[in-house]
C-alpha positions in Angstrom: -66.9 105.1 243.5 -63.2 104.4 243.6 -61.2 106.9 241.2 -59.7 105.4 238.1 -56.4 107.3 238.4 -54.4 108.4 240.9 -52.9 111.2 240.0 -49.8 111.1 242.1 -48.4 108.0 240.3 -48.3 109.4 236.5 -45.8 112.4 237.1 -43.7 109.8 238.7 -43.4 106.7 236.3 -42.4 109.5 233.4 -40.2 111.0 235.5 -38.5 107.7 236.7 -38.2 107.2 233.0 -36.7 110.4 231.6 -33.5 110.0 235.0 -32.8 106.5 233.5 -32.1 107.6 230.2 -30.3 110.5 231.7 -28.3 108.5 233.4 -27.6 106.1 230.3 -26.2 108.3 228.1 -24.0 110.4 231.2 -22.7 106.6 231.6 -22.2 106.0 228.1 -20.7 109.3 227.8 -18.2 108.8 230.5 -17.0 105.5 229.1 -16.4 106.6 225.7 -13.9 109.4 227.5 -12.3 106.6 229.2 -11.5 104.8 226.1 -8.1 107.0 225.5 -6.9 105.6 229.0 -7.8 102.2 228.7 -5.2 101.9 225.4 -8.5 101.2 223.1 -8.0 104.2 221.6 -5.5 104.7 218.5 -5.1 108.0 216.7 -5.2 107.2 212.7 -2.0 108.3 211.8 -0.2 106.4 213.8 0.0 102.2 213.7 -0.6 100.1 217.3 2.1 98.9 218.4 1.4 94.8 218.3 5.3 93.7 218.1 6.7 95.6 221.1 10.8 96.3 221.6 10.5 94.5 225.2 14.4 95.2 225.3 17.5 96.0 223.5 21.7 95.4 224.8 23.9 97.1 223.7 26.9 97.7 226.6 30.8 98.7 226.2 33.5 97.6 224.6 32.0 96.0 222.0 28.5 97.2 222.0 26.9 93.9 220.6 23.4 94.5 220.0 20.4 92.8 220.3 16.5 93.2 220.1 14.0 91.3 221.6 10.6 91.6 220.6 7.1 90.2 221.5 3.8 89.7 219.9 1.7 92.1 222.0 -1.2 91.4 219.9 -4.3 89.0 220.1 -4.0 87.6 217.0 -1.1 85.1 215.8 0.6 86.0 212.3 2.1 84.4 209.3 5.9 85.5 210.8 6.6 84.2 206.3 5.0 87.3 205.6 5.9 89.6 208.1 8.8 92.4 207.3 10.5 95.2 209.2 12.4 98.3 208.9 14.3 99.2 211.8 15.5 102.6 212.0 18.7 104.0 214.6 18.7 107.3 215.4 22.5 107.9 214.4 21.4 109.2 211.3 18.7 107.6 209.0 20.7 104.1 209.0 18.2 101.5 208.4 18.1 97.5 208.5 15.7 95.2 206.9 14.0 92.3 207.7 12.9 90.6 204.8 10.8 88.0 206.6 10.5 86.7 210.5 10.1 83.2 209.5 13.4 81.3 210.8 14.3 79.1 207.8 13.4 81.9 205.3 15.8 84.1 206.9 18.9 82.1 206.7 18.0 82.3 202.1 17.8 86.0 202.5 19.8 89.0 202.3 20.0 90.4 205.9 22.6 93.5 206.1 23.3 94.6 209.6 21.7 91.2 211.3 23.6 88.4 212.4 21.1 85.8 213.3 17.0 85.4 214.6 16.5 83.2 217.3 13.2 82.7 219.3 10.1 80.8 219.6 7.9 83.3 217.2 10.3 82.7 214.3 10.6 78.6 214.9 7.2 77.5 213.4 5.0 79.2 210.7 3.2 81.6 212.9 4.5 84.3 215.7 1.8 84.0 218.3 1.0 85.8 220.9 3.3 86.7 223.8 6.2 84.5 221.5 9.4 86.5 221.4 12.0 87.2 218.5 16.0 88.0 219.3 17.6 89.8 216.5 21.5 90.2 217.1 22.6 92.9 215.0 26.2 93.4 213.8 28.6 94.7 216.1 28.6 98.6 217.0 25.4 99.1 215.5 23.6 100.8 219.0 25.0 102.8 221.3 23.3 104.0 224.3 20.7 107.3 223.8 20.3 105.7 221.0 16.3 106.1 219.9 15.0 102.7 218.1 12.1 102.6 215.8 10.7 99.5 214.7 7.8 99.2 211.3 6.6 96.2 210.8 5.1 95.2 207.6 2.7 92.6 206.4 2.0 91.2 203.0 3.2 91.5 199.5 1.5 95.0 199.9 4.0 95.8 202.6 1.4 97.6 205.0 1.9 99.0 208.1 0.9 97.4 210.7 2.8 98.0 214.1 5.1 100.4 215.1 7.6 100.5 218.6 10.4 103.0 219.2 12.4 102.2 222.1 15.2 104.5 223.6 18.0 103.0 225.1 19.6 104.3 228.5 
């Protein structure tokens, strides 16, 4: 009579079993540690940075200033609605930037800035990987001079990017 089990096969299937989802969760482990590096990760307190400082000038004798910025992000934005704060760190002098739409920012008050040129403030919407001159006033940075950039959205003015930028 031929035996209905084989004994040698049982312990094996279980076992087999038990090292995949062993090594499932090791792998799953191992890419939620990775996370940090690949930029995913975003502590709370601190905004992504989705409209990055790609560069500022600023050289002697006149030091006339100038920041270029790209959408960084994946989604395209309302520029009507977008807003900024930009900080210098001579002190806590600030400019504003009431809204990154082109013809909107000719009607409004724009201390320290001179004029917005660029293909994200042309149309309605700053897409992605558009850029954004701003050329400040005269003698506004200097180099060592530690930029910080909050962009706002909405009537409700949240934060949602945030680049700093020191320039050499």
């Amino acid at each position: 009579m031929r035996e209905i089990f084989n004994h040698g096969d049982a312990n094996s299937n279980v076992t087999a079993n038990i090292l995949l989802v062993l090594i499932t969760i090791v792998l799953a482990a191992l890419i939620l540690l990775m996370i940090p590096e690949m930029g995913l990760y975003q502590p709370e307190d601190e905004p992504p940075v989705i409209f990055e400082i790609i560069d500022i000038n600023s050289e002697e004798p006149d030091y006339d200033s100038r920041i270029i910025l790209r959408n960084n992000g994946i989604n395209m934005y309302e520029n009507r609605f977008l807003s900024a704060d930009i900080y210098f760190s001579q002190g806590e002098e600030k400019c504003t930037v009431e809204t990154f739409n082109g013809h909107d920012f000719i009607s409004t008050h724009h201390f320290g800035i001179q004029t917005m040129e660029g293909s994200g403030c042309r149309d309605d919407y700053w897409c992605t990987r558009e850029k954004i001159a701003l050329d400040l006033s005269d003698k506004t940075i200097h180099p060592g001079d530690m930029i910080k950039i909050d962009f706002y959205s909405g009537e409700k003015n949240e934060l949602i990017s945030r680049d700093t930028y020191l320039l050499k």
